[in-house]
Chimera marker file (.cmm) of the C-alpha trace (Angstrom):
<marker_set name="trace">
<marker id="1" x="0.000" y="0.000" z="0.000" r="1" g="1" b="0" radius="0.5"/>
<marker id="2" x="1.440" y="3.569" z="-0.709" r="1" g="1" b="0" radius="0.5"/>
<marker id="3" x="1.715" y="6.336" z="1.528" r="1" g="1" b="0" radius="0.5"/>
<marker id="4" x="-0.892" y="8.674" z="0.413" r="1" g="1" b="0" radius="0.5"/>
<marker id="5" x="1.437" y="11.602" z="1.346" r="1" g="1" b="0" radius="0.5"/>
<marker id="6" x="3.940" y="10.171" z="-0.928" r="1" g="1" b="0" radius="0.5"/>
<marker id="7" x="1.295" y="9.964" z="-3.728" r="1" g="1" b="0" radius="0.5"/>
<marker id="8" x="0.419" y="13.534" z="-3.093" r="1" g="1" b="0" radius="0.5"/>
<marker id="9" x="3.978" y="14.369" z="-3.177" r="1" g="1" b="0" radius="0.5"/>
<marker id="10" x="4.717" y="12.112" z="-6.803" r="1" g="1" b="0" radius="0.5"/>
<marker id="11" x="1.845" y="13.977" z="-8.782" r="1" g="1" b="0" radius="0.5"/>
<marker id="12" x="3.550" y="17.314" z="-6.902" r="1" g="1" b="0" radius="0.5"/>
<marker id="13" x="6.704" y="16.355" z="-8.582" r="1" g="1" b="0" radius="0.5"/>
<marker id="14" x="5.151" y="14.890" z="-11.917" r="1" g="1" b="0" radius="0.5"/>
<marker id="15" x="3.269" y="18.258" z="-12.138" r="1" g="1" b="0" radius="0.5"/>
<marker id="16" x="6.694" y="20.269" z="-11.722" r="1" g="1" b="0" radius="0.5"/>
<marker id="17" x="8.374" y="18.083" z="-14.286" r="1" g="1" b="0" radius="0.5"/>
<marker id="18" x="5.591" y="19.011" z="-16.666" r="1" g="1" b="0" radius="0.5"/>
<marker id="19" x="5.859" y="22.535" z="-16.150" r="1" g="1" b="0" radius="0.5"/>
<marker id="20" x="9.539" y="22.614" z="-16.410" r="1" g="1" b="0" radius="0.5"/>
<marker id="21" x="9.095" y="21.261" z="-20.304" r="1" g="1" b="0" radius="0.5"/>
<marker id="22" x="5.908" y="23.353" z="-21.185" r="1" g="1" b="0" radius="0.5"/>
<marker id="23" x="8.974" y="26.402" z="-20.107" r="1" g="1" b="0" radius="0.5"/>
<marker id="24" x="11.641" y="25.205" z="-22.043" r="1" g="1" b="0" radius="0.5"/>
<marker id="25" x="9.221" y="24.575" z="-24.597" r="1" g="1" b="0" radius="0.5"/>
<marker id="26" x="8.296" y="27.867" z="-24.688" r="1" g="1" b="0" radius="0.5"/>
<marker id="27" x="11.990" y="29.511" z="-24.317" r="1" g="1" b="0" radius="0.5"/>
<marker id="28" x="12.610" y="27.418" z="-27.289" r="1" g="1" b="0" radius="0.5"/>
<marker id="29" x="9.979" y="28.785" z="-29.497" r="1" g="1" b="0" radius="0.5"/>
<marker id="30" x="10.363" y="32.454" z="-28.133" r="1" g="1" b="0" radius="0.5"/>
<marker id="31" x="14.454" y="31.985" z="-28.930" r="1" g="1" b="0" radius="0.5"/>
<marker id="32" x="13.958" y="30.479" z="-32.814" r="1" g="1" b="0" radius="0.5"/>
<marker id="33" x="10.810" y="33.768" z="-33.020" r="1" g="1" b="0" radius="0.5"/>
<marker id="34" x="13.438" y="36.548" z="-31.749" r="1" g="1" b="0" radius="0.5"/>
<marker id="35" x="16.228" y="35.027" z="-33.882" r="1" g="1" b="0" radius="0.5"/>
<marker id="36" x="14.021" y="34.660" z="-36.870" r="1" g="1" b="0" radius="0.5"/>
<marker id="37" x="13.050" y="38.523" z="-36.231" r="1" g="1" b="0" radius="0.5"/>
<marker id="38" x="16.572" y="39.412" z="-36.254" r="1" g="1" b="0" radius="0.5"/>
<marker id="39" x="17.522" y="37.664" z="-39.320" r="1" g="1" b="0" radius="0.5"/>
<marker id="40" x="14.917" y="39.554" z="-40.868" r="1" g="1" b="0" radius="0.5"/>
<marker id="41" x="15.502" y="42.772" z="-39.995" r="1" g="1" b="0" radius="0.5"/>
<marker id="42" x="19.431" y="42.633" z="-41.158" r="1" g="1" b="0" radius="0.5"/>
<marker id="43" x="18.532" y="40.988" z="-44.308" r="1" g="1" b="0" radius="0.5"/>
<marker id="44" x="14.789" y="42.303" z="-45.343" r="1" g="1" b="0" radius="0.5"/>
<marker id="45" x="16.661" y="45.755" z="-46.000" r="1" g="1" b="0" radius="0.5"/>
<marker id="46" x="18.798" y="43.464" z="-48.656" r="1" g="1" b="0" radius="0.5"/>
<marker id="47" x="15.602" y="41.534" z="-49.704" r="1" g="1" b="0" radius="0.5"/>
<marker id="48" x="13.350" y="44.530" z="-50.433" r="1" g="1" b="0" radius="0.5"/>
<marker id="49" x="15.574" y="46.503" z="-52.512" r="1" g="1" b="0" radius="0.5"/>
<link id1="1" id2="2" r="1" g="1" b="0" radius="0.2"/>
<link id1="2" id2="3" r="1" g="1" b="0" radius="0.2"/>
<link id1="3" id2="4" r="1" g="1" b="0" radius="0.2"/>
<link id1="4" id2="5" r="1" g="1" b="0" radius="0.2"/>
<link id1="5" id2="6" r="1" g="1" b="0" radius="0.2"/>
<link id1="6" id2="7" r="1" g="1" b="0" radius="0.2"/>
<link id1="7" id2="8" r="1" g="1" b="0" radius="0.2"/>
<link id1="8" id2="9" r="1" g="1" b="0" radius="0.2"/>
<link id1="9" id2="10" r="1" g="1" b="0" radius="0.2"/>
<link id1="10" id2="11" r="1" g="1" b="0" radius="0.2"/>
<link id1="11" id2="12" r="1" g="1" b="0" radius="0.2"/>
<link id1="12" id2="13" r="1" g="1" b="0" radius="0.2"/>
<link id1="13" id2="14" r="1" g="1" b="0" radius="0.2"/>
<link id1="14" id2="15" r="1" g="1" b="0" radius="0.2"/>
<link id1="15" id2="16" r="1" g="1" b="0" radius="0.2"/>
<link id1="16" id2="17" r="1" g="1" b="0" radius="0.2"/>
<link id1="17" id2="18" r="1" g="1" b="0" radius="0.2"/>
<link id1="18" id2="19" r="1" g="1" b="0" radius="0.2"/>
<link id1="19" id2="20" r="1" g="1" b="0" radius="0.2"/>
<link id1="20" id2="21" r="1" g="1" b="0" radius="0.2"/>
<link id1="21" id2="22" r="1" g="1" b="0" radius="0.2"/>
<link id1="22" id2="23" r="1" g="1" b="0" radius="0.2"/>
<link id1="23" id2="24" r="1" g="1" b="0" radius="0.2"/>
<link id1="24" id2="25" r="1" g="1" b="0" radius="0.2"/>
<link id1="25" id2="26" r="1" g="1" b="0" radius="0.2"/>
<link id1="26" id2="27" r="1" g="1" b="0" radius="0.2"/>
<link id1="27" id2="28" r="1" g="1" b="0" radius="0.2"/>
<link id1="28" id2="29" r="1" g="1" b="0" radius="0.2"/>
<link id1="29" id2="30" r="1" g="1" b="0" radius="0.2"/>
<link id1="30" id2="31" r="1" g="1" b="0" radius="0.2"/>
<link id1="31" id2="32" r="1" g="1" b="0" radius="0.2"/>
<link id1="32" id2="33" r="1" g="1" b="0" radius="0.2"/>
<link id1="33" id2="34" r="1" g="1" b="0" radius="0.2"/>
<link id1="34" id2="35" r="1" g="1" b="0" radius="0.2"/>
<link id1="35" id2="36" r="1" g="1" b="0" radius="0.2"/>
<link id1="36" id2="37" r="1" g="1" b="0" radius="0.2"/>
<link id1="37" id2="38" r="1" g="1" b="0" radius="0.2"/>
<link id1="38" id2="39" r="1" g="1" b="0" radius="0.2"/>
<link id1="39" id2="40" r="1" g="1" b="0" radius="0.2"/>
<link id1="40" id2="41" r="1" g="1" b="0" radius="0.2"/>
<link id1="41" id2="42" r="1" g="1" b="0" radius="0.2"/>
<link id1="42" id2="43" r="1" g="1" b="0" radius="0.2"/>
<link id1="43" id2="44" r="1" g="1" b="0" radius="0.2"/>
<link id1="44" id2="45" r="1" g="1" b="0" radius="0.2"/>
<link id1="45" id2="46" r="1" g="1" b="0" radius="0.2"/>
<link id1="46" id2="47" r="1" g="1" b="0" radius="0.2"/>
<link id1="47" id2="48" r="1" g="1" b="0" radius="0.2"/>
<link id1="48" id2="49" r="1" g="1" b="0" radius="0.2"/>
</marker_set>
């Protein structure tokens, strides 16, 4: 039989470990966006001309 404190704390933990790689998730979209936007603006001037 499991603790039920130490089922409480494993979904706790599970939860956190979820969130962590929604974040980095994220920060790895936001990163490849703001570099894409750079890229862009130093070589759209090029491009549009």
């Amino acid at each position: 039989m499991i603790d039920p404190i130490f089922d409480e704390e494993y979904e706790f933990l599970e939860a956190v470990g979820r969130g962590q790689l929604w974040g980095a998730a994220i920060c790895v979209v936001l990163s490849i966006l703001s570099c894409g936007l750079w890229i862009g603006m130093l070589f759209w001037p090029h491009v549009s001309h």
